[in-house]
C-alpha positions as CSV (number, residue, x, y, z in Angstrom):
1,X,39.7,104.9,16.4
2,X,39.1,102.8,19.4
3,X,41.9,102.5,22.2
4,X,43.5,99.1,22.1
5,X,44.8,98.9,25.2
6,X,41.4,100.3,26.8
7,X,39.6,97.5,24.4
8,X,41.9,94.4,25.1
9,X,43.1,94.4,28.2
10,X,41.2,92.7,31.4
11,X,40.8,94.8,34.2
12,X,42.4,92.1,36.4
13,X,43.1,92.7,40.1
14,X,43.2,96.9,39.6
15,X,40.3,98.9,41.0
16,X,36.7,99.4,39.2
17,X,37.0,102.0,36.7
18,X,35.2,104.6,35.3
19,X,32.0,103.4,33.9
20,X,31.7,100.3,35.2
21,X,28.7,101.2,37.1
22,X,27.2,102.3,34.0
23,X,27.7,98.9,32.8
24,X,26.6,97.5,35.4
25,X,23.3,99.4,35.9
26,X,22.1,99.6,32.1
27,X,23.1,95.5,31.8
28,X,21.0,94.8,34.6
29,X,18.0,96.9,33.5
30,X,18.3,95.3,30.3
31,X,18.4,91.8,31.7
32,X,15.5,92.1,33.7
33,X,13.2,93.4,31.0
34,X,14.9,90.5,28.6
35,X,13.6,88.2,31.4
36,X,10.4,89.3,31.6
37,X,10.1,89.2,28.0
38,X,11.8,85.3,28.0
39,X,9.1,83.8,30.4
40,X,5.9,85.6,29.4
41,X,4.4,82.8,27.9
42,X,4.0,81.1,31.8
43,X,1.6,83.8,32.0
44,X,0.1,84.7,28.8
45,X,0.0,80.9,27.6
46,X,-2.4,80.0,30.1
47,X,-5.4,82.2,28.2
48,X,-3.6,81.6,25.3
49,X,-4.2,77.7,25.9
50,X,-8.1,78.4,26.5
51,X,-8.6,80.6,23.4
52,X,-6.8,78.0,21.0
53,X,-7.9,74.5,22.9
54,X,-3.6,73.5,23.6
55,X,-2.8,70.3,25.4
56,X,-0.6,70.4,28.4
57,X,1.8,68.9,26.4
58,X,1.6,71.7,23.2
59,X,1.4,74.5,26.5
60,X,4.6,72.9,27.6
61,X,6.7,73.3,24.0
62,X,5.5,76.7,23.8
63,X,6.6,78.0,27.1
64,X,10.0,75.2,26.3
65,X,10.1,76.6,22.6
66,X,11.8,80.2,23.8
67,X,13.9,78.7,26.7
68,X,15.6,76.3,24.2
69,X,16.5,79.5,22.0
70,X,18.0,81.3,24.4
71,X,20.5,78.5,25.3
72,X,22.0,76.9,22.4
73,X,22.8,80.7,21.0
74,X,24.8,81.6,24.3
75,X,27.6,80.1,23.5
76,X,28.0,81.9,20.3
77,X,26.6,85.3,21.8
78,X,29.4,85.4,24.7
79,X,32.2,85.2,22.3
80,X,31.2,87.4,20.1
81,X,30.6,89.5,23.1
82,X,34.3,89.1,24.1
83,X,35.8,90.0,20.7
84,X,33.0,93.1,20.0
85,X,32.5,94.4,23.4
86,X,28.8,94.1,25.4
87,X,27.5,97.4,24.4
88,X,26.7,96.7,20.8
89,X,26.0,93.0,21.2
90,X,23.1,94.1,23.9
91,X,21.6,96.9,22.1
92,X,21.6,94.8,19.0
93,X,19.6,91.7,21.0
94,X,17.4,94.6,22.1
95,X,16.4,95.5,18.7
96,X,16.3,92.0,17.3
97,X,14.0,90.6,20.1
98,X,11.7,93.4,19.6
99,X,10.7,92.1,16.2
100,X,9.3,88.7,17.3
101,X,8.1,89.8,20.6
102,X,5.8,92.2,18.5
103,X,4.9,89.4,16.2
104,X,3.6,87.4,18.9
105,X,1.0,90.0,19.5
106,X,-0.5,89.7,16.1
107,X,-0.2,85.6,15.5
108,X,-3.3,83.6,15.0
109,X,-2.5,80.1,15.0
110,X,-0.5,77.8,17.0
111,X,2.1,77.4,14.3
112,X,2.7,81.3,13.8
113,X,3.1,81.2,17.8
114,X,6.1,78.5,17.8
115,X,8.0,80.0,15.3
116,X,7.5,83.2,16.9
117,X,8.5,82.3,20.7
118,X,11.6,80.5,18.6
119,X,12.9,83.7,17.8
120,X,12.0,85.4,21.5
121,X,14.0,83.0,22.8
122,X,16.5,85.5,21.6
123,X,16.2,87.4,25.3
124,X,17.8,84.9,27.1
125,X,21.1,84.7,25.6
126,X,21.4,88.5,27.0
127,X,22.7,86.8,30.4
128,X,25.8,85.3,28.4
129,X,26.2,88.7,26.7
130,X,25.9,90.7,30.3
131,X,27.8,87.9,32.2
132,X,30.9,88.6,29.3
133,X,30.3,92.2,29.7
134,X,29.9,93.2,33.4
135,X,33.6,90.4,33.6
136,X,35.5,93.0,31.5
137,X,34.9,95.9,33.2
138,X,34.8,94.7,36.9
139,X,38.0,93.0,39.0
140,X,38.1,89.7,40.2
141,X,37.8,90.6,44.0
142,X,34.6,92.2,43.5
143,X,32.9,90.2,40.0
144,X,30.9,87.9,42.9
145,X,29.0,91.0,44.1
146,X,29.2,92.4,40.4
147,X,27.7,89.0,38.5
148,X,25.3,88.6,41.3
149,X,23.9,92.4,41.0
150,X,23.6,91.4,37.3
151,X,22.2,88.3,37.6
152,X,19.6,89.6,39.9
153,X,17.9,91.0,36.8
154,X,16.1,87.7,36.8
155,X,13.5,89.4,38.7
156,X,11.9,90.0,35.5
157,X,10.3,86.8,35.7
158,X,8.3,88.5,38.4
159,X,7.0,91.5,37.0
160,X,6.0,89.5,34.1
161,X,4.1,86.7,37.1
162,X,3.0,90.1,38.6
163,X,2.3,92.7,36.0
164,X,1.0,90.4,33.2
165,X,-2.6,88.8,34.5
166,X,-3.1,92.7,35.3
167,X,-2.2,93.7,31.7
168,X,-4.3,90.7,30.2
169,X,-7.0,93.0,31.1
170,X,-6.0,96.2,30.3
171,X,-7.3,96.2,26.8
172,X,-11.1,94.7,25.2
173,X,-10.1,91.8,23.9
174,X,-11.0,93.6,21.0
175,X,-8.1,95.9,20.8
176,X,-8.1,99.5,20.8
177,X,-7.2,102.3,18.2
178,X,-8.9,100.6,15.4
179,X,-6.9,97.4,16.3
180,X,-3.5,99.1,16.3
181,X,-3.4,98.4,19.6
182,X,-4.0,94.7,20.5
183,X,-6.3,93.5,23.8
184,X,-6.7,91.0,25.9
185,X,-3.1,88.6,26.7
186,X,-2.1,90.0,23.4
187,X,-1.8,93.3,24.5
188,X,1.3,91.9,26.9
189,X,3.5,91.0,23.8
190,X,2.6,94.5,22.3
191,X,3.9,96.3,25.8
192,X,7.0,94.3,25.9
193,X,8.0,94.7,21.9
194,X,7.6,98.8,23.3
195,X,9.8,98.4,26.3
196,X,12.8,96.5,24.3
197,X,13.4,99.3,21.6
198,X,13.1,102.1,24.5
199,X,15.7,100.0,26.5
200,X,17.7,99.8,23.7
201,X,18.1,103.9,23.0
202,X,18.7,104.6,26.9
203,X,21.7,101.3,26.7
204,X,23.5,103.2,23.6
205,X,23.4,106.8,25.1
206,X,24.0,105.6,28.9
207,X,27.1,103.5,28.6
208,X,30.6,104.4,28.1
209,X,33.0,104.1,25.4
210,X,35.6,102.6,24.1
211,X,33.8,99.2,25.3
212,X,36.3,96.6,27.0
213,X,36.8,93.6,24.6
214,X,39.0,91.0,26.1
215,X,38.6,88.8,22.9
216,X,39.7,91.1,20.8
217,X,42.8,89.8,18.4
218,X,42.4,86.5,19.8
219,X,41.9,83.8,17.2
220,X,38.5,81.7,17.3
221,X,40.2,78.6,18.4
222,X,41.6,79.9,21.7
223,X,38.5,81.1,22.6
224,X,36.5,77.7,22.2
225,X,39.9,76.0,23.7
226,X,37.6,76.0,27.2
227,X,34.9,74.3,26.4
228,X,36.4,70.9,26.2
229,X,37.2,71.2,29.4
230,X,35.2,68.1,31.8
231,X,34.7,71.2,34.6
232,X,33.0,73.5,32.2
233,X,30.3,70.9,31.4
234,X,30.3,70.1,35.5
235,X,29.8,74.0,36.6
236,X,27.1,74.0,33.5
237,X,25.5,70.9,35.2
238,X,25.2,72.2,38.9
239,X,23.7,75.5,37.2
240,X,20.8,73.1,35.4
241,X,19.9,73.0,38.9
242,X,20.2,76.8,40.2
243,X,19.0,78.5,37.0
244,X,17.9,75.8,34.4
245,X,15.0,74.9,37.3
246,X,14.2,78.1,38.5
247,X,13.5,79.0,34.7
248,X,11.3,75.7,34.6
249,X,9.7,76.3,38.1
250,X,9.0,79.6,36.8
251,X,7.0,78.4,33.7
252,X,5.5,75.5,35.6
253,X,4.3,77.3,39.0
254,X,1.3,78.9,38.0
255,X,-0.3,76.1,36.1
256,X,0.9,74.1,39.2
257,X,-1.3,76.2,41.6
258,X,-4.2,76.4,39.3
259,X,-4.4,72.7,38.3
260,X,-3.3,71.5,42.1
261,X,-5.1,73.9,44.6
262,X,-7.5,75.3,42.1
263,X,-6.4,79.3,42.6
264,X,-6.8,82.2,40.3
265,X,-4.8,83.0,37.9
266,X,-3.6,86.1,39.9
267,X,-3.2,84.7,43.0
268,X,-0.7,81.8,41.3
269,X,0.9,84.3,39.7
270,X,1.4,86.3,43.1
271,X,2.4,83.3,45.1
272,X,5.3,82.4,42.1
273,X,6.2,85.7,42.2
274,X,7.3,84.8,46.3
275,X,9.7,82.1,44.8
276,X,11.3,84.0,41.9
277,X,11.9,86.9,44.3
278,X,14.4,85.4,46.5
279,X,15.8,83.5,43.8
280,X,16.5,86.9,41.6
281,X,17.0,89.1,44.1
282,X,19.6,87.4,46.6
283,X,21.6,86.7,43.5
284,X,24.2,90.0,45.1
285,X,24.1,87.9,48.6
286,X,25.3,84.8,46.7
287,X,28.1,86.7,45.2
288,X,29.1,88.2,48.3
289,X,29.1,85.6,50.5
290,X,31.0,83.6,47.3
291,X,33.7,86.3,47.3
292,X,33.9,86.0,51.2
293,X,33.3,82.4,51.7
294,X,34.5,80.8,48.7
295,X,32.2,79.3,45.9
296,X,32.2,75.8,46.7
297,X,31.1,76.2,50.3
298,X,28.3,77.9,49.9
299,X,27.0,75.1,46.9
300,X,27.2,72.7,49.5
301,X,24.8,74.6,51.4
302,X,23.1,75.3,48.5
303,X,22.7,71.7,47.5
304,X,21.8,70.4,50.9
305,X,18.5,73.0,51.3
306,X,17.5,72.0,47.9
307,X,18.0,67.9,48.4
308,X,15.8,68.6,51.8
309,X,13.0,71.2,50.1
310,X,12.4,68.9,47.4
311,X,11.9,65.8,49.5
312,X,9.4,67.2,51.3
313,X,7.6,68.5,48.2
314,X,7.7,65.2,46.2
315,X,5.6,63.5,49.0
316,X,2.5,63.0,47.3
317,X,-0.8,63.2,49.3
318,X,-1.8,60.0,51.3
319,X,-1.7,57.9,54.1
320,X,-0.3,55.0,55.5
321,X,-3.3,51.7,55.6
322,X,-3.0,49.4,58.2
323,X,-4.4,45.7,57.7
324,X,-5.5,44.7,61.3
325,X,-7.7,42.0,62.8
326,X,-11.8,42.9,62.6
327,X,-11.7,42.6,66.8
328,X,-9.6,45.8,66.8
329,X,-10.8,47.8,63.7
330,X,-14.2,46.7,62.4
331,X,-13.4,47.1,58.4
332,X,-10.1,45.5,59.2
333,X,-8.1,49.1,58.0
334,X,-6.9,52.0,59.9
335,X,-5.7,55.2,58.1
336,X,-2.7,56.7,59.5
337,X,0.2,59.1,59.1
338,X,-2.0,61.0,56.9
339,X,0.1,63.7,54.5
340,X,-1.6,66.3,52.9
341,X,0.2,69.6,51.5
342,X,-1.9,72.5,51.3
343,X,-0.8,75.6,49.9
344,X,0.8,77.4,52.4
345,X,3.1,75.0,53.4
346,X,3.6,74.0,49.4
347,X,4.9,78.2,49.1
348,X,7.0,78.0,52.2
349,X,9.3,75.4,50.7
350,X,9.1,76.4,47.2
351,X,10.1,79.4,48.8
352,X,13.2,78.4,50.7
353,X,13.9,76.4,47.0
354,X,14.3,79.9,45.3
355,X,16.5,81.2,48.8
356,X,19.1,78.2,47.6
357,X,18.8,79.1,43.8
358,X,19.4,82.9,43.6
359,X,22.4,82.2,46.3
360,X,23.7,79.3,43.7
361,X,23.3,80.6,41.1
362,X,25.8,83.7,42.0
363,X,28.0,80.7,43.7
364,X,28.4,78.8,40.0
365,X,29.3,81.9,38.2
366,X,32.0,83.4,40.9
367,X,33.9,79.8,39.6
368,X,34.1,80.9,35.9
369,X,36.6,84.6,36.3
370,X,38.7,82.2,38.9
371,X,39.4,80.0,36.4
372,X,39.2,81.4,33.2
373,X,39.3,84.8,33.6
374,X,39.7,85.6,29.8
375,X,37.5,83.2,28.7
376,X,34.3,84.3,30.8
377,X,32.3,85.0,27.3
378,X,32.8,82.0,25.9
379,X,33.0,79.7,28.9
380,X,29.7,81.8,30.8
381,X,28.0,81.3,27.7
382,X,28.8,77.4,27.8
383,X,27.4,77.2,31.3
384,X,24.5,79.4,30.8
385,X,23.9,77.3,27.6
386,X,23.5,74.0,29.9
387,X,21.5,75.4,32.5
388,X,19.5,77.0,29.8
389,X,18.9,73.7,28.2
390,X,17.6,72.8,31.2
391,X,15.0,74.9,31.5
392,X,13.8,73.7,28.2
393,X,13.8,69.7,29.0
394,X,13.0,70.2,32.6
395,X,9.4,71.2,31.8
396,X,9.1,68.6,29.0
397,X,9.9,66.0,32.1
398,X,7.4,67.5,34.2
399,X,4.8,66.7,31.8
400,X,5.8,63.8,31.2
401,X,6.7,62.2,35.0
402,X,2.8,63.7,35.9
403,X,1.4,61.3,32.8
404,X,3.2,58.6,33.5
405,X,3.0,58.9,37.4
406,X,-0.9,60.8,37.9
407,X,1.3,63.0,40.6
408,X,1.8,66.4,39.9
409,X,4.4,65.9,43.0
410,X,6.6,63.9,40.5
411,X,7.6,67.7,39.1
412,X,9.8,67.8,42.5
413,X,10.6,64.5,42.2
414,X,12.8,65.4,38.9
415,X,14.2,68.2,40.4
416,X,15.3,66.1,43.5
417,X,17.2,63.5,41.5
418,X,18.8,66.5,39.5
419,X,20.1,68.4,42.7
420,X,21.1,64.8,44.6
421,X,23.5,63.9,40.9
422,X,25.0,67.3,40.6
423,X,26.2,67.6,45.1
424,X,27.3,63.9,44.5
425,X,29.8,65.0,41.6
426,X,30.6,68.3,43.2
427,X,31.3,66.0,46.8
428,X,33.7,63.8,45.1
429,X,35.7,66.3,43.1
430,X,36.1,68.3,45.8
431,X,37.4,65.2,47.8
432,X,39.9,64.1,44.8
433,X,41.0,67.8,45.0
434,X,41.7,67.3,48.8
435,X,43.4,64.2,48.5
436,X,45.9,65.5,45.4
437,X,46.4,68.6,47.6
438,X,47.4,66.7,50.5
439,X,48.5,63.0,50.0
440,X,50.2,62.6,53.3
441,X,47.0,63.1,54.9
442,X,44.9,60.6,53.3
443,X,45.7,57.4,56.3
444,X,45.1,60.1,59.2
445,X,42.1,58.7,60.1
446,X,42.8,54.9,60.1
447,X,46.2,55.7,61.5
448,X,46.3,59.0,63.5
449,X,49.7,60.8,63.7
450,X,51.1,61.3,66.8
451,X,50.7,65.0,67.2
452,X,47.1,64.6,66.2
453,X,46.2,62.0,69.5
454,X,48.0,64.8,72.0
């Protein structure tokens, strides 16, 4: 029989405990292979598009199809992770994704292929599983550092941008073992399917038990009681931003660099591996200087790199024409101010795009065990859910802003507007918080107090 006080009760303010490193490791591991797994299609889509004739629109709903899956399940997935505990809610996921993962490897038409990345999408409700998980077992002081480490495993985005164009060409397209073995971008699927049941044995025999389950005896209604809260839905908007973009950004990159600069598959892989590097990896740096700094300063930051990154990449390639009299210029124009992005300058601020995302998206999540500190399944799920859904419509609006428009700069364009909505909202809660806090301070500037003219 489990311990119920060892199952129920947060760890709160005490010290870390025994095992939560263990958590913390195996989680992490288990995310980033989940991510990988969640975002392969950015990679294996694009021979998958030549070999079945897709439109950049049916490209775009398959890479979407998986990202929408993982989102709208969170929710669920983090409150059942409160009330069960994260060990067996993981390995489970493990085991389930396995299945589709596998059956991607072996579909044959496009149809087979949606259903199939439906059910991958599976993998990314593992970050509202971990999020609930690594909460329980860490205190509050030290969950910034803890949730970024965590979060970090989005890095698996890059071993997929990195490792997969590599694998594509591991095995004949032909296969290998008598076709037991599929080749060509098939043979990625196959790998991954692999990787998620092995994960899955080293996660039940690596981490401890009895599991921490601070949802455990609650009834279902006080665990959804969050949700319908206005600054659940606002922390889920700013994370559209952080995460729901970097997971588009990840998906669109590639086919950016092919389409626009006309590089190799490789080398666009390689050169979107330099933006999901920073925003993985400096997810621990986010959480630190969150813990240190405070959360809401370090969005403003945050926000303000992004508003200035994307302005510059949603200039679109041109010049400025000037009408003047024949005496002056003899076929009446003169070009100037000419703006052209090549691709070096184009990975330099995509770059400094993924610094502000991994350091936000820690920033977001320190906000949740501050304010609901027994809720963090259900509300973290919420959150992740909106930025998640993100990721699935922010693709569909790159598509469709580079039809309508003819830029492919309009893709930063979105994003722009997105980050510019969610630091105005954040800016004027934060200044309604100042003024309730402090009333008698609201005239000081119209009408300095004395002491404040000395």
């Amino acid at each position: 029989m489990l311990d119920t006080a060892a199952t129920t009760t947060p760890v709160g303010d005490a010290g870390v405990v025994p095992g939560a490193g263990r958590v913390l490791t195996m989680s992490t591991i288990g995310f980033t292979v989940f991510f990988a797994v969640w975002v392969m299609f950015a990679i294996v889509g694009l021979p998958l598009r030549k070999e079945l004739g897709l439109s950049d629109s049916e490209f775009a709903m398959l890479a979407a199809i998986p990202i929408l899956t993982g989102s709208v399940l969170r929710v669920p997935f983090g409150i059942l992770t409160d009330r069960y505990g994260g060990r067996i809610i993981f390995t489970s996921l493990l085991l389930a994704t396995a299945v589709p993962t596998f059956l991607v490897s072996r579909a044959a038409t496009y149809g087979q292929l949606l259903v199939a990345a439906f059910f991958v999408g599976m993998a990314g409700v593992s970050f509202a599983v971990g999020i609930a998980w690594v909460s329980a077992w860490y205190p509050q002081q030290r969950q910034g550092v803890a949730l970024g480490t965590f979060g970090a495993g989005n890095v698996g985005a890059s071993i997929t941008k990195l490792a997969a164009p590599t694998l594509v060409t591991v095995v004949a397209a032909g296969g290998a073992l008598g076709g037991l073995v599929p080749g060509g971008w098939r043979f990625v699927p196959f790998l991954y399917s692999i990787l998620l049941v092995v994960t899955a044995v080293a996660m039940w025999i690596a981490t401890p038990t009895p599991d921490h389950r601070p949802g455990h005896g609650r009834p279902l209604a006080d665990l959804v009681r969050p949700l319908g809260l206005i600054r659940v839905w606002r922390f889920g908007t700013y994370y559209i931003v952080v995460f729901g973009a970097y997971v588009a950004l990840s998906l669109w990159l590639p086919k950016y660099y092919v389409d626009v600069f006309g590089l190799d598959l490789k080398v666009a892989g390689l050169l979107t591996a330099l933006f999901i590097f920073p925003a993985s990896l400096l997810r621990p740096v986010g959480g630190h200087l969150s813990d240190k700094y405070g959360a809401r300063r370090v969005m403003y930051w945050v926000f303000g790199l992004m508003i200035l990154a994307t302005a510059a990449l949603c200039a679109p390639n041109g010049h400025i024409a000037l009408y003047l009299p024949e005496s002056i210029e003899a076929d009446g124009v003169r070009q100037v101010m000419e703006f052209r992005m090549g691709p070096g300058m184009f990975t330099v601020l995509v770059f400094l795009v993924g610094v502000a995302m991994g350091v936000g998206k820690a920033a977001v999540y320190k906000h949740i065990p501050e304010y609901f500190p027994n809720d963090v399944g259900a509300v973290g799920g919420l959150v992740g859910a909106v930025g998640g859904l993100g990721g699935f419509i922010l693709p569909l609006l790159f598509a469709w802003s580079e039809r309508v428009t003819g830029l492919p700069q309009s893709t930063f364009f979105v994003l722009f507007l997105f980050t510019v909505v969610s630091f105005l909202w954040m800016h004027v809660v934060v200044q309604r918080m100042m003024r309730l806090a402090a009333p008698e301070m609201k005239d000081h500037f119209e009408h300095p107090h004395r002491e404040m003219v000395r």
